[in-house]
PAMI-983494 format. One line per 4 residues: number of its first residue (from 1); their letters; for each residue x, y, z of C-alpha. Coordinates in steps of 0.25 Angstrom, whole numbers, plus 5000, padded with zeros to 4 digits. Example, Ala and Ser with C-alpha at 12.3 -4.5 7.8 and 13.67 -1.06 7.14 Angstrom:
PAMI-983494
1> AS> 5049/4982/5031; 5055/4996/5029;
//
This chain:
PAMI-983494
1> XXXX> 5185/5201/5244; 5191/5207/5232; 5193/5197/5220; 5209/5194/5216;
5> XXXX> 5215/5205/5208; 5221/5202/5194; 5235/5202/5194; 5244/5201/5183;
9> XXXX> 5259/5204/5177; 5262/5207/5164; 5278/5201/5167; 5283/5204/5152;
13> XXXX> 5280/5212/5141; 5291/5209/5130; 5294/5220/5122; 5300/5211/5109;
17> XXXX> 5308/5218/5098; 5312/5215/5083; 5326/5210/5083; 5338/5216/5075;
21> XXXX> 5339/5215/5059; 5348/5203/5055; 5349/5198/5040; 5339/5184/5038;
25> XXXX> 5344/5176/5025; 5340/5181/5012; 5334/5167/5007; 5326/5166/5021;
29> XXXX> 5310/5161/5018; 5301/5172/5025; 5294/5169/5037; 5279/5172/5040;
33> XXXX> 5282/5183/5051; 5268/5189/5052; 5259/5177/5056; 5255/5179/5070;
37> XXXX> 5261/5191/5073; 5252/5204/5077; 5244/5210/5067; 5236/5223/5067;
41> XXXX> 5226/5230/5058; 5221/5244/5055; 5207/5237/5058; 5199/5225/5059;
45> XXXX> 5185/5221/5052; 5182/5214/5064; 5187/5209/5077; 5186/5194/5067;
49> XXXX> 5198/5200/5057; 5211/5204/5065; 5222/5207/5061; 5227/5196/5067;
53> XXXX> 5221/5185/5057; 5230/5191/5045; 5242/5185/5052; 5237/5174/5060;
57> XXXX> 5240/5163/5048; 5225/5159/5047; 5219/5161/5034; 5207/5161/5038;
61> XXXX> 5206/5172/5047; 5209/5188/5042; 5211/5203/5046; 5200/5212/5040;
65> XXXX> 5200/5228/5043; 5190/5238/5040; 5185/5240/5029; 5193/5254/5026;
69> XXXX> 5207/5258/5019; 5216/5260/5023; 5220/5246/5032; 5230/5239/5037;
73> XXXX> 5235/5226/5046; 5249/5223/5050; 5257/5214/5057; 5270/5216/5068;
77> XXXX> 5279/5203/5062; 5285/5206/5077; 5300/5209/5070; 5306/5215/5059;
81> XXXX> 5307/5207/5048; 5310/5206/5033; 5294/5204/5026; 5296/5197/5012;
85> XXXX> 5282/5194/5010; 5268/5198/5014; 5257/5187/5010; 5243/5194/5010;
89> XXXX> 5229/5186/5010; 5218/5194/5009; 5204/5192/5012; 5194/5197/5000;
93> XXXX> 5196/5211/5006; 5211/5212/5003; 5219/5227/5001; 5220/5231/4987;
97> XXXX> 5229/5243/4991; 5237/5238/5002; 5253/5240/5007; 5263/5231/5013;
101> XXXX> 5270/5238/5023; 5281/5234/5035; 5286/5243/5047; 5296/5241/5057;
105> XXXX> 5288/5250/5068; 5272/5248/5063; 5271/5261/5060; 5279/5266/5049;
109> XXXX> 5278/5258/5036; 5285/5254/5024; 5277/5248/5012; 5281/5233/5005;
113> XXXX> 5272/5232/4996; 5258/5242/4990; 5247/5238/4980; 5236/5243/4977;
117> XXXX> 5232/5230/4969; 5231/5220/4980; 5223/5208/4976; 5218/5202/4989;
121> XXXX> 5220/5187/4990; 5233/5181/4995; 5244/5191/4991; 5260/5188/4991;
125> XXXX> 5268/5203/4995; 5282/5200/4992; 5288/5213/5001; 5301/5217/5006;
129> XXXX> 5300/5225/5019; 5307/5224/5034; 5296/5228/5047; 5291/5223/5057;
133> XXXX> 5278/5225/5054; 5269/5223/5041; 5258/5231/5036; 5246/5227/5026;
137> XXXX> 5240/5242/5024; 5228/5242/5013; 5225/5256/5007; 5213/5250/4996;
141> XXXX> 5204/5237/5000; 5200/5227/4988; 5186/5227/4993; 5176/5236/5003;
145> XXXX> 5180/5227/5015; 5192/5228/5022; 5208/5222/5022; 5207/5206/5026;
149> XXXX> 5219/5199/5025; 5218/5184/5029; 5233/5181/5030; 5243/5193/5033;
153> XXXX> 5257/5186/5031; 5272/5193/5031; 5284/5183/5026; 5298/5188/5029;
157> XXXX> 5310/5188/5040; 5310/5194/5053; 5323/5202/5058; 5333/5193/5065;
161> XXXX> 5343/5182/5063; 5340/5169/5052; 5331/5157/5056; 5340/5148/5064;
165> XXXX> 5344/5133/5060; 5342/5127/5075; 5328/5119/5078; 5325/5127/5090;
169> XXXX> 5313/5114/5093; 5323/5104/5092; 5320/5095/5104; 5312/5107/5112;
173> XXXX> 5300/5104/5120; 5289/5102/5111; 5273/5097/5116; 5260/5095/5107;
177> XXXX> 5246/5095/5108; 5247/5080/5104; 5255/5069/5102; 5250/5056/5091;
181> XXXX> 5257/5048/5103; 5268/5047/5110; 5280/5043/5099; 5276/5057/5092;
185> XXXX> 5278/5066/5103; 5279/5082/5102; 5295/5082/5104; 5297/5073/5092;
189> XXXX> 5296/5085/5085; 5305/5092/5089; 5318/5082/5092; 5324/5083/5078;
193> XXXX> 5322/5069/5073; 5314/5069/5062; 5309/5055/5064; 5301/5057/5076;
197> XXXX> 5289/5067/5075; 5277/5073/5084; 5263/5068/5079; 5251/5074/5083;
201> XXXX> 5237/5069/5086; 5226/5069/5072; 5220/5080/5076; 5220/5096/5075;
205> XXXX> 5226/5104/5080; 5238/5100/5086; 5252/5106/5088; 5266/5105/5092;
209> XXXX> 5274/5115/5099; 5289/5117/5103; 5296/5126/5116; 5307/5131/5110;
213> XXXX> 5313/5134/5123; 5313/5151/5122; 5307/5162/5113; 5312/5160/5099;
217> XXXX> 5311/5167/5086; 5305/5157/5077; 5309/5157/5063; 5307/5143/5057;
221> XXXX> 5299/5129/5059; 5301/5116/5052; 5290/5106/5053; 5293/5091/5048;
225> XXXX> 5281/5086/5047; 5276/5071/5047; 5267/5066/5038; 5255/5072/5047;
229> XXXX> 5258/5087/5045; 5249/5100/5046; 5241/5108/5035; 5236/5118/5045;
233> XXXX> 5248/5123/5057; 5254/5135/5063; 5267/5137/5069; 5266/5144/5081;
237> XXXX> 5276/5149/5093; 5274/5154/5106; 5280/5161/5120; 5275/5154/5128;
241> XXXX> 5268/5141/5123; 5253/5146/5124; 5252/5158/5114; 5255/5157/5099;
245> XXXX> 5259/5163/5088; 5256/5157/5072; 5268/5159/5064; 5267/5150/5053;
249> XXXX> 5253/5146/5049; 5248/5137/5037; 5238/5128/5034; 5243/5122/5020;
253> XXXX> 5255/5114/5029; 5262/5105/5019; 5269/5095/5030; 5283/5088/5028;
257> XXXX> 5292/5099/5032; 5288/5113/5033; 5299/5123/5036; 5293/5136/5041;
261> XXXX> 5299/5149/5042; 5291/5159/5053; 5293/5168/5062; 5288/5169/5077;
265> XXXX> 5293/5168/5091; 5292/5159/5102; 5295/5148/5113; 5285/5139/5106;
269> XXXX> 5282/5134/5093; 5271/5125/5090; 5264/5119/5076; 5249/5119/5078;
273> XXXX> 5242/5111/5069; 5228/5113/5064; 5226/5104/5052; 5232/5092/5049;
277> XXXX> 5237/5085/5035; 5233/5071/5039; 5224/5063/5048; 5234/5062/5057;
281> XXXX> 5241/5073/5067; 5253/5081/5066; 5266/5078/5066; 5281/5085/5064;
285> XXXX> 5294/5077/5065; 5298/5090/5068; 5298/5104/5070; 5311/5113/5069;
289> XXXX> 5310/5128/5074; 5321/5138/5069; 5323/5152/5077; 5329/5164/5073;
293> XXXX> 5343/5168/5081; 5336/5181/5086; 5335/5184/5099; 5321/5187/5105;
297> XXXX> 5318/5199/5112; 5321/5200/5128; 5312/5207/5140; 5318/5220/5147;
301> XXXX> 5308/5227/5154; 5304/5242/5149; 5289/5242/5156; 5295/5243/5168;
305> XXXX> 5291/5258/5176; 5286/5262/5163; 5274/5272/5162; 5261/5264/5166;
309> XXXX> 5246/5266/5167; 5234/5259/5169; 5219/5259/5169; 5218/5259/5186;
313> XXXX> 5224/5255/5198; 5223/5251/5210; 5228/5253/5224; 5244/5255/5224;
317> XXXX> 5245/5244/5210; 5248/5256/5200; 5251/5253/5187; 5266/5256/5190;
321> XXXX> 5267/5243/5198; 5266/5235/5185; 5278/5239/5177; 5287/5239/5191;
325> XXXX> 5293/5226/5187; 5286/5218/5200; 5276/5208/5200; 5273/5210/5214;
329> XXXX> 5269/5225/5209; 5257/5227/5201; 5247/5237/5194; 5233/5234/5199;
333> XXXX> 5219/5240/5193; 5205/5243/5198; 5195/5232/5195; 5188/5231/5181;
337> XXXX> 5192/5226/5166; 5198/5236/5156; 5212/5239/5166; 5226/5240/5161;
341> XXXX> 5240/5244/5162; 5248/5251/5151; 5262/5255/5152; 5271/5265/5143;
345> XXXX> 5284/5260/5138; 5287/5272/5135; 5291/5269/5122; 5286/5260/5109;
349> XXXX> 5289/5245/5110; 5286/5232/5103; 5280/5220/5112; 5280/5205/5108;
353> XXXX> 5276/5199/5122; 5269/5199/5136; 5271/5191/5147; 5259/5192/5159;
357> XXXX> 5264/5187/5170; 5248/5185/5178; 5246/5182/5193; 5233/5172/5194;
361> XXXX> 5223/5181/5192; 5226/5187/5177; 5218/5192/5166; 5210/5184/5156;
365> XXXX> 5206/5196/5147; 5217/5207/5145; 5227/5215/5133; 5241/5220/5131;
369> XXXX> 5240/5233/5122; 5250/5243/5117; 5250/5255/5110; 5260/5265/5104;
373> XXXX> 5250/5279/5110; 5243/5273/5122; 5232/5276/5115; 5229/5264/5103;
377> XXXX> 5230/5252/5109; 5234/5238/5102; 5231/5224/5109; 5244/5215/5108;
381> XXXX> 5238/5205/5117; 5223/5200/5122; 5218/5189/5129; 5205/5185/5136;
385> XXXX> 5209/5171/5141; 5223/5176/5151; 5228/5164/5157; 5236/5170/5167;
389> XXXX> 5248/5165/5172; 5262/5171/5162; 5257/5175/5149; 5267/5176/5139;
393> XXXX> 5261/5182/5126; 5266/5186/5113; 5263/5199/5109; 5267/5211/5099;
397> XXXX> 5262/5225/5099; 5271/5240/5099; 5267/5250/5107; 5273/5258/5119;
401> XXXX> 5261/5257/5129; 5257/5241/5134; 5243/5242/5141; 5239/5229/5148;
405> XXXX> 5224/5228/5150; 5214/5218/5156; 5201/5214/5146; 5193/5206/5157;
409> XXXX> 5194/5202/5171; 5192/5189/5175; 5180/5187/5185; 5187/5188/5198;
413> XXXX> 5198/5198/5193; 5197/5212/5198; 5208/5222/5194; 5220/5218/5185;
417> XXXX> 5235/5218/5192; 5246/5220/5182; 5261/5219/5182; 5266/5225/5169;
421> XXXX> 5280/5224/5161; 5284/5227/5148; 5299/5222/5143; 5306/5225/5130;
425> XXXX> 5318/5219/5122; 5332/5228/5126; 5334/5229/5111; 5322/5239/5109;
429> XXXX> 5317/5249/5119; 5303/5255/5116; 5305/5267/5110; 5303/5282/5115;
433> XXXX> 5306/5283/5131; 5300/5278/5143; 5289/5286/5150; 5294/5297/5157;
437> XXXX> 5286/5294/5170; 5292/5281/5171; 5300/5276/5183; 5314/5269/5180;
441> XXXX> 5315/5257/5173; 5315/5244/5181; 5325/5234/5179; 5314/5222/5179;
445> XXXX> 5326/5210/5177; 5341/5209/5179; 5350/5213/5165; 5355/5200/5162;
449> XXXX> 5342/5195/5160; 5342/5206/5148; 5349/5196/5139; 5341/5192/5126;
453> XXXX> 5326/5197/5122; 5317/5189/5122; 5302/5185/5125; 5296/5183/5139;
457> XXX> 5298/5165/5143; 5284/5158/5142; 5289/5152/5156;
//
């Protein structure tokens, strides 16, 4: 009897793009717009030091390259913005001749500030550049190690209109992972009376968090705290309620009331506790979320009959079938681990989210890769623990080839079964043109659903 083959379809693969320029005011406090967001490296020390740490608003965890010049580690802030400062907190192998640098592209550069004095420990770059991305690249190491940075932190504004005045919580559905009792319920904090309040239980961590109905650009919270506030909390958001993103991190919380300004995008937005100020839980009169008035990207379809390839197939299931815009249609491989499905977009484009759409039998091990040369690949996204099911994730890589590939078959898998679809913004095409073997384009939703960009539902 032959065992059930894997079938899968990758519904949604939002290609996200910066939104127009439009003036912020001058007395705006800058935001911390790098936290979270996707770092990479010129190298690692070890798999222990990614890049990642250096933005991830843990102190205690760092990037460290190799022990070489020249070396370098970056961050895509995910939008065009205004950078104002760049805070710097070095490990005892700091740079001494290092550059700040910002590009709008990732690949050309323009330098915001140069030494070749650096001091190591905590250093505070005041910097005046506009980019998308953000470059620390050391020329001269202060020791015969490598670069470590512990904390790699960009303040400034990202390209768009100012933070608005509405509390977009006010009287949202918001749930908790506990309650003291019954009288301090989680929508206490969010029902704009400042006499009632969401108290937790007295232990750690807890969290509270708030559906903000749709995908919204986040550019402010305000936390009333009660008498029992946080030292140690993060500000996270999501897409879909289950993966998130840090955008504001500290472990020196002062209570009373704290008015943060960030910068992130979601549905969701919870506090996570993970220290407490008192013996006694957490607890917020409430919490104010402020957005911005941009709008947020929307889906058009620009996979769709594009140039595709894979590592096999089977039978009649060519890889064609899994950009045809059909779920009933579908890309098959032979049995064995290490299969996947690329496609050409023809062209270079950003991509900020994935939506896989799985049938009931789905991967637990698999990656979503792109690369500008089909050659040098980047990993945007990696799991071992696939749930199945519609998988809406946040990701953020460039390139103009998307390879999907399967890390580890569960037991009774045999060969993977894909649908594959890559969608963009109507405000920005990939550039360069579509492949030249590629058949027309398929009109995969009606027009008027192409009204305003933005990120694919959690539902």
């Amino acid at each position: 009897m032959n065992a059930r083959r894997l079938t899968s379809a990758l519904g949604a693969l939002l290609l996200i793009v910066a939104l127009p320029l439009v003036a912020v005011p001058a007395d705006a406090a800058p935001a911390l717009l790098s936290q979270g967001r996707t770092a990479t490296a010129s190298s690692t020390e070890d798999g222990a030091h990614p890049a990642a740490a250096a933005v991830d608003g843990d102190t205690g965890t760092r990037w460290s390259s190799a022990p070489s010049d020249p070396q370098w580690i970056q961050v895509d802030l995910g939008g065009t913005a205004a950078i104002s400062r760049v805070v710097l907190r070095w490990e005892a192998a700091y740079g001494k001749a290092f550059k700040i640098q910002v590009s709008a592209d990732g690949s050309t550069w323009t330098d915001v500030y140069s030494t070749t004095s650096g001091t190591g420990g905590t250093q505070t770059l005041d910097v005046s550049g506009t980019g998308r991305y953000v470059r620390v690249y050391g020329t001269a190491r202060g020791t015969g190690h490598g670069y470590s940075l512990w904390e790699f932190q960009v303040y400034g504004e990202m390209s768009g209109a100012a933070c608005g005045t509405a509390n977009a919580a006010l009287n949202r559905p918001a749930t908790a992972s506990s309650v003291e009792s019954d009288a301090y319920p989680a929508a206490a904090a969010v029902d704009g009376d400042t006499g009632t309040r969401w108290s937790s239980q007295f232990s750690d961590p807890q969290w509270i968090q708030v559906d903000l109905g749709s995908t919204q650009s986040i550019c402010k919270v305000v936390l009333t705290w009660e008498a029992a506030y946080a030292t140690a909390f993060q500000v996270q958001v999501s897409t879909d309620g289950s993966s998130w993103t840090p955008i504001y991190s500290t472990s020196t919380g002062t209570g009373g009331t704290q008015t943060l300004d960030v910068s992130g995008t979601g549905r969701y937005l919870r506090v996570h506790g993970t220290a407490r100020a008192t013996g006694y839980g957490y607890s917020l009169w409430e919490i104010a979320v402020h957005t911005g008035d941009g709008a947020v990207p929307s889906d058009t379809p620009i996979s769709a009959f594009k140039k595709v390839s894979a590592s096999s197939w089977e039978g009649g299931n060519a890889p064609a079938a899994a950009l045809d815009g059909r779920l009933n249609t579908r890309w098959a491989s032979l049995p064995g681990d290490d299969q996947w499905l690329e496609v050409d977009l023809g062209g270079t484009g950003t991509i900020t989210a994935l939506s896989l759409h799985w049938e009931a039998a789905y991967a637990t091990g698999y990656r979503v890769e792109v690369s500008d040369d089909d050659s040098r690949w980047t990993t945007i996204y990696s799991t071992s623990t696939g749930k199945g099911g519609v998988e809406n994730l946040a990701v953020s890589g460039r390139g103009r080839y998307v390879r999907a590939a399967r890390r580890r078959a569960k037991a009774t898998e045999t060969a993977p079964t894909w649908s594959f679809r890559v969608v963009e913004c109507p405000r920005a095409r990939t550039t360069g043109r579509p492949a030249a073997d590629a058949p027309r384009q398929i009109r995969g939703r009606r027009s008027s659903d192409r009204r305003t960009c933005r990120r694919p539902s959690s539902r």
